[in-house]
C-alpha positions in Angstrom: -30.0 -10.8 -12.2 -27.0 -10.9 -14.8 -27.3 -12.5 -17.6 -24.7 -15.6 -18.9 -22.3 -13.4 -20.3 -22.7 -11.1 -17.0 -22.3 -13.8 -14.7 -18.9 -14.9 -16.4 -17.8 -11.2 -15.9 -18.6 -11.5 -12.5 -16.7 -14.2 -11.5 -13.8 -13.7 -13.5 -13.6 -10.4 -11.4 -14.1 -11.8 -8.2 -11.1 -14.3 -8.9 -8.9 -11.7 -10.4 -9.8 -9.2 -8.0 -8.7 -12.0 -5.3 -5.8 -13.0 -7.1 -4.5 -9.5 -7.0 -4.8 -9.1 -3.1 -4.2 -13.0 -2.0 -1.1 -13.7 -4.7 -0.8 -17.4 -3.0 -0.1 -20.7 -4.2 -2.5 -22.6 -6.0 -2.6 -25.4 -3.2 -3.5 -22.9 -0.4 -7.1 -23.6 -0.6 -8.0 -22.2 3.0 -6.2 -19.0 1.8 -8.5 -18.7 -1.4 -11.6 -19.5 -0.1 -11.2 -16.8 2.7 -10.1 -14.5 0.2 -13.0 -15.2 -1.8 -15.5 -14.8 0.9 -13.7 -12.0 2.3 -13.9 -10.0 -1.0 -17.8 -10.7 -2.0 -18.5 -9.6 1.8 -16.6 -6.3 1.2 -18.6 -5.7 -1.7 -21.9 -6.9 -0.9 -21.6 -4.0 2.3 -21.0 -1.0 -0.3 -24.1 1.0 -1.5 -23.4 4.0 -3.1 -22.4 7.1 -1.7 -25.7 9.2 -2.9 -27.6 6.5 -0.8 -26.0 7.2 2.3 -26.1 10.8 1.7 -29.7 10.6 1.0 -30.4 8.2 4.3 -30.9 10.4 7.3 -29.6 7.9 9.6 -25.8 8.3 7.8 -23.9 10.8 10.7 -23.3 14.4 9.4 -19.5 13.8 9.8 -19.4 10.9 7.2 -21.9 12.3 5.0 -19.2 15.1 5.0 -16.4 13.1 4.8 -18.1 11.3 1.9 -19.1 14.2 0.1 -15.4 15.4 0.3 -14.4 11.9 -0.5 -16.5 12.3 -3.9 -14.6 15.8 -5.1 -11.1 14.1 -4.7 -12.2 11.1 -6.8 -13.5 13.7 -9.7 -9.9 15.5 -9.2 -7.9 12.6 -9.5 -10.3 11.7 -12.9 -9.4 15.5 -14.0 -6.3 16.7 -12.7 -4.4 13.6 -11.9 -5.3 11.5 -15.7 -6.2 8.3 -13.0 -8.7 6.1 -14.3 -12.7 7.6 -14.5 -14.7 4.3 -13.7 -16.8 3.0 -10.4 -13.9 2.9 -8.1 -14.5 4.8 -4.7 -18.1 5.9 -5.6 -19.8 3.6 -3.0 -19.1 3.4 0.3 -18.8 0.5 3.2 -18.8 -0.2 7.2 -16.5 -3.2 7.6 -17.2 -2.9 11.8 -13.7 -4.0 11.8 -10.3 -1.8 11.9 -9.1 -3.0 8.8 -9.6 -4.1 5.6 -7.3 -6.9 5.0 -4.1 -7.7 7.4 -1.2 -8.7 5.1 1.2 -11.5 6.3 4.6 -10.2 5.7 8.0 -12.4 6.5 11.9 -12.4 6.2 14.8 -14.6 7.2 16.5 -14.2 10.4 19.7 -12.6 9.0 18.4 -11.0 5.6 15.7 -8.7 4.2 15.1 -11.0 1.6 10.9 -11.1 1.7 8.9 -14.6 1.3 6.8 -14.7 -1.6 3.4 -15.7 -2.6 2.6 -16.1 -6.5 -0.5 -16.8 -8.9 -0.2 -18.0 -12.0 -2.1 -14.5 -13.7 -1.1 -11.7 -11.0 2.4 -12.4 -10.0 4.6 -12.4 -7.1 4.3 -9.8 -4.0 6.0 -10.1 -0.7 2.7 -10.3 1.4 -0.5 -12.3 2.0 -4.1 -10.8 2.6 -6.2 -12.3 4.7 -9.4 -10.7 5.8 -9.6 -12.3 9.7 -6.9 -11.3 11.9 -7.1 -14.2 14.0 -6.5 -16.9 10.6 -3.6 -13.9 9.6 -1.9 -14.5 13.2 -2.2 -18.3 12.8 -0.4 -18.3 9.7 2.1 -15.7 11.0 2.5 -18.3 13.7 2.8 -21.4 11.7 6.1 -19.6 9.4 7.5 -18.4 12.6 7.4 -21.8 13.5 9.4 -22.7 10.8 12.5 -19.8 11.3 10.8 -17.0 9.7 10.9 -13.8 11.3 7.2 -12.2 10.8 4.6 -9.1 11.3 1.1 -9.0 10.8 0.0 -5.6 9.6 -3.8 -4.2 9.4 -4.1 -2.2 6.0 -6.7 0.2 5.7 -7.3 -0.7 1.9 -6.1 -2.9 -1.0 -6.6 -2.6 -4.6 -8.7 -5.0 -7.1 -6.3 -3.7 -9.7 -9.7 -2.3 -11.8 -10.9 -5.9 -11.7 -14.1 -5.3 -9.2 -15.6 -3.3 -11.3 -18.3 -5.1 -12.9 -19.2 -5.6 -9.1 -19.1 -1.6 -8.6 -16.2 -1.0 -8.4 -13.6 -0.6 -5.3 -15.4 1.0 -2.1 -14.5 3.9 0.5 -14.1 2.1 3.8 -14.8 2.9 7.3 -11.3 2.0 7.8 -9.7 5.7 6.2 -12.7 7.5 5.9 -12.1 10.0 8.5 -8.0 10.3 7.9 -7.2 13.9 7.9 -7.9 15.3 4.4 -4.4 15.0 2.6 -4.0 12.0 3.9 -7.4 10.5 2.7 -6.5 12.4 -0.5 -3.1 10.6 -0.6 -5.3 7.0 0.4 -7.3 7.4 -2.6 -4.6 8.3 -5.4 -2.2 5.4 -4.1 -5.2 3.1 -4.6 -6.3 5.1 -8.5 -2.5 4.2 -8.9 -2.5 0.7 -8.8 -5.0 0.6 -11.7 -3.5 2.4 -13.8 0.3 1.1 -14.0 0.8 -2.5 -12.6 3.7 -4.6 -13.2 3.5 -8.5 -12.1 6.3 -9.9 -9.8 7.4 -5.8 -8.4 5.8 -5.2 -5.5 8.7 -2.2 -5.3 8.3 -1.1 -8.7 4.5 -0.8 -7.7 4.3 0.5 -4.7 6.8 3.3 -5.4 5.1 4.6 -8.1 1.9 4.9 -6.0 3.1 5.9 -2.9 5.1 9.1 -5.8 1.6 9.9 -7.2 -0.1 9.7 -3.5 2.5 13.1 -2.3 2.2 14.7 -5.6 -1.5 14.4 -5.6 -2.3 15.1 -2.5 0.2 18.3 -2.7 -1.9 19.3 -5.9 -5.3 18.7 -3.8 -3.9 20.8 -1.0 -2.6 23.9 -2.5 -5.2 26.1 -2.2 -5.6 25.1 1.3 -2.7 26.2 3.3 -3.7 25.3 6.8 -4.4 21.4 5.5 -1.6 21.3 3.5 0.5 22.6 6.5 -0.6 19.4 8.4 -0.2 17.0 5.5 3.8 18.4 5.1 4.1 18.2 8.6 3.4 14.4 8.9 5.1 13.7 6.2 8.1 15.6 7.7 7.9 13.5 10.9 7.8 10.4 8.6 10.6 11.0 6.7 12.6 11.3 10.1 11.3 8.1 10.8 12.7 6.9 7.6 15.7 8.2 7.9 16.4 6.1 11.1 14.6 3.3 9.8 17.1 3.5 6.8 20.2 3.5 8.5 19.6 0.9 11.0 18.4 -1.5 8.0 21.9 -0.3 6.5 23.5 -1.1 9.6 22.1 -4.6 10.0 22.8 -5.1 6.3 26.7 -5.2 7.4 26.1 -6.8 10.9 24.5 -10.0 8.5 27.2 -9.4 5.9 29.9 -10.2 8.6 31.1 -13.9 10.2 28.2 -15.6 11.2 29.0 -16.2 14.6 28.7 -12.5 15.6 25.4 -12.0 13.3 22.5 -12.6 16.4 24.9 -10.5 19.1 25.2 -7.8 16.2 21.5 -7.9 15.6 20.6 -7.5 19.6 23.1 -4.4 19.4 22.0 -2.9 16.3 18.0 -3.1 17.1 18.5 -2.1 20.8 20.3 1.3 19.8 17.5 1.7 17.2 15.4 1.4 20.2 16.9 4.0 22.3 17.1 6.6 19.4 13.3 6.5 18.5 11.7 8.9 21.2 14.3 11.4 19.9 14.8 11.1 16.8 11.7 9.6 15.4 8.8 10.7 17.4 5.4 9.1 17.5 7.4 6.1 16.1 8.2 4.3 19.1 6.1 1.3 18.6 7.5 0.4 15.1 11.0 0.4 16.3 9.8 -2.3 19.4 8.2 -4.6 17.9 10.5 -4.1 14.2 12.0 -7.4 12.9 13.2 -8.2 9.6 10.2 -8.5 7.9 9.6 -4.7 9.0 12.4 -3.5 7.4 11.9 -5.4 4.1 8.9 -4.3 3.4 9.2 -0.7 4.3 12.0 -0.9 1.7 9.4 -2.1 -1.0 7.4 1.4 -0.6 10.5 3.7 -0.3 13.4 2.6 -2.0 12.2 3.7 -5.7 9.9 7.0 -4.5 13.0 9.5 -5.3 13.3 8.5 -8.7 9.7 8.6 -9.7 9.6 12.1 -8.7 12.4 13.0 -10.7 10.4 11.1 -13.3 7.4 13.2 -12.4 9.9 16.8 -12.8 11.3 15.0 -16.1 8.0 15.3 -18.0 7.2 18.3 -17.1 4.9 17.9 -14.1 2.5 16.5 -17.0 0.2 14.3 -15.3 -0.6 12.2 -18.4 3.5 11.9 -19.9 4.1 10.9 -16.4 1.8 7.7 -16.5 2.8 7.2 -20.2 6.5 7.1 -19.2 6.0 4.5 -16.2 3.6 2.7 -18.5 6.8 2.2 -20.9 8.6 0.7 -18.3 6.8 -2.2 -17.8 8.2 -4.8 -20.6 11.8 -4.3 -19.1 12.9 -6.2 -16.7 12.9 -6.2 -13.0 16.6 -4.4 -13.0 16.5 -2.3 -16.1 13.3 -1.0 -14.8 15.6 0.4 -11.7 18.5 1.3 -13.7 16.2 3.3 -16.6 14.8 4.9 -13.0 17.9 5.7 -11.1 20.2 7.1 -14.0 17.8 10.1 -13.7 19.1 12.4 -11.3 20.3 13.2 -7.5 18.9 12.6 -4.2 15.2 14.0 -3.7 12.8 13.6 -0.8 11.5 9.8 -0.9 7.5 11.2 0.5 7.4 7.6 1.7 3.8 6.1 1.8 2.1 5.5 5.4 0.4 2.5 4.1 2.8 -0.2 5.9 3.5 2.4 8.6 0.4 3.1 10.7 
């Protein structure tokens, strides 16, 4: 048992930890005592990885895909400067396909994402819930009221460094067996998120992981040509994804720009072509395109918009692992648009490397 002085650790964790997934309103009381419970249950399941590797019940394809799991968390310590604490050293079976689904919504003719805020954490533009049914029913309830809404399952979420005087942030069954650059990319856009956070940017934020998650995982991957040949080609096929999702965001953009009376009839138009085009030119992408709203496109934008230029950050220093955090690190006091304009007067185009965290 903790002591006093543990105990307080504890619980300021737990709420912190929360705060950083949930982000809602201090009235939502449902929403924080789900999130709460849902958190404590995710770490009450962990044990450590060298327990289920010692257990002879564990299957031979996790222990392997633990063990593996256990050399990228050392590289991302030693090649990658991302924090060396308890993160991703235990390991959990939720029995569920995801860890969290995030409530995500936009207005009928904008990209404009609802907000949820806590006083310590900031703003993002989702909400975590851990039940999917009490995620739909929330979904449903802002639908109700003229938002447009998706419920997305998320493999993993970040306590921002905060869980770990309760041992830190755990594997999950829900991305333990992703192929390997892809599980390496999992755990270095997670490492990321502790170790530059900015409150109220959820694109400043996820940019900058989603830019370490393709460099590291390219760095993981070079000496092994036939993975890394499957990680690049992924990532190719996402970024023709991208680039249609891109231009019919930029295409609704002027359709809600325009006289109001022609917005829905251009909106029909515009997502019904984007429908047609998606077996050809964005393969294995089907599904986004027909159930894609606005609240698709809005957040996809928070994880892509920014990628480009923290590359060209990355190039800038040097391909210097630790001047590359240092320089996002000095980011943070400026504001929300001088943070983009410091970012964007860097350079030219460059692949954005996308993350697949709001696209599975």
């Amino acid at each position: 048992m903790p002591g006093r002085g543990g105990t307080r650790l504890i619980r300021r964790a737990l709420l912190v930890a929360v705060a950083a997934l949930s982000l809602s309103g201090c009235s939502a009381v449902s929403h924080w005592s789900q999130a709460a419970g849902g958190h404590l249950a995710l770490m009450r399941a962990a044990r450590p990885v060298d327990d289920w590797l010692a257990d002879p019940a564990t299957a031979p394809d996790l222990a392997e895909r633990l063990r593996l799991s256990q050399q990228m968390r050392d590289f991302a310590t030693r090649r990658l400067a991302l924090p060396d604490n308890n993160s991703y050293r235990r390991y959990a079976d939720l029995h569920r396909p995801a860890a969290v689904w995030n409530v995500v919504a936009a207005p009928e003719f904008g990209f404009e994402l609802k907000t949820w805020c806590y006083p310590v954490m900031g703003c993002a533009g989702y909400q975590g819930w851990f039940s999917r049914d009490e995620a739909q029913a929330h979904a449903d309830a802002l639908q109700a009221e003229g938002w447009e809404v998706q419920v997305q399952a998320i493999p993993a979420y970040s306590s921002l460094g905060w869980s770990r005087v309760l041992g830190g942030d755990p594997l999950l069954n829900t991305f333990i067996r992703y192929p390997e650059g892809e599980l390496a990319a999992m755990l270095f856009h997670e490492l990321a998120h502790q170790r530059v956070y900015v409150a109220d940017d959820t694109g400043f934020n996820e940019a900058y992981a989603s830019a370490v998650e393709l460099l590291g995982a390219r760095e993981w991957l070079a000496a092994k040509p036939e993975a890394l040949a499957a990680f690049e080609d992924g990532r190719a096929r996402r970024e023709r994804f991208l680039a249609l999702a891109r231009q019919g965001r930029e295409r609704l953009a002027a359709v809600y720009a325009g006289p109001a009376a022609q917005r829905a009839e251009g909106k029909a138009a515009v997502t019904a072509e984007l429908r047609a085009r998606a077996p050809d030119e964005a393969p294995g992408y089907e599904a986004w395109f027909q159930r894609a709203n606005n609240a698709s496109f809005a957040i996809l934008s928070a994880y892509d918009e920014l990628v480009p230029a923290f590359i060209r950050l990355f190039e800038r220093e040097g391909r210097d692992w630790v001047k590359f955090h240092a320089a996002v690190e000095r980011l943070k006091p400026l504001s929300r648009e001088e943070r983009r304009a410091n970012l964007r007067g860097q350079g030219g185009p460059h692949e954005s490397g996308s993350s697949s965290r709001q696209t599975r």
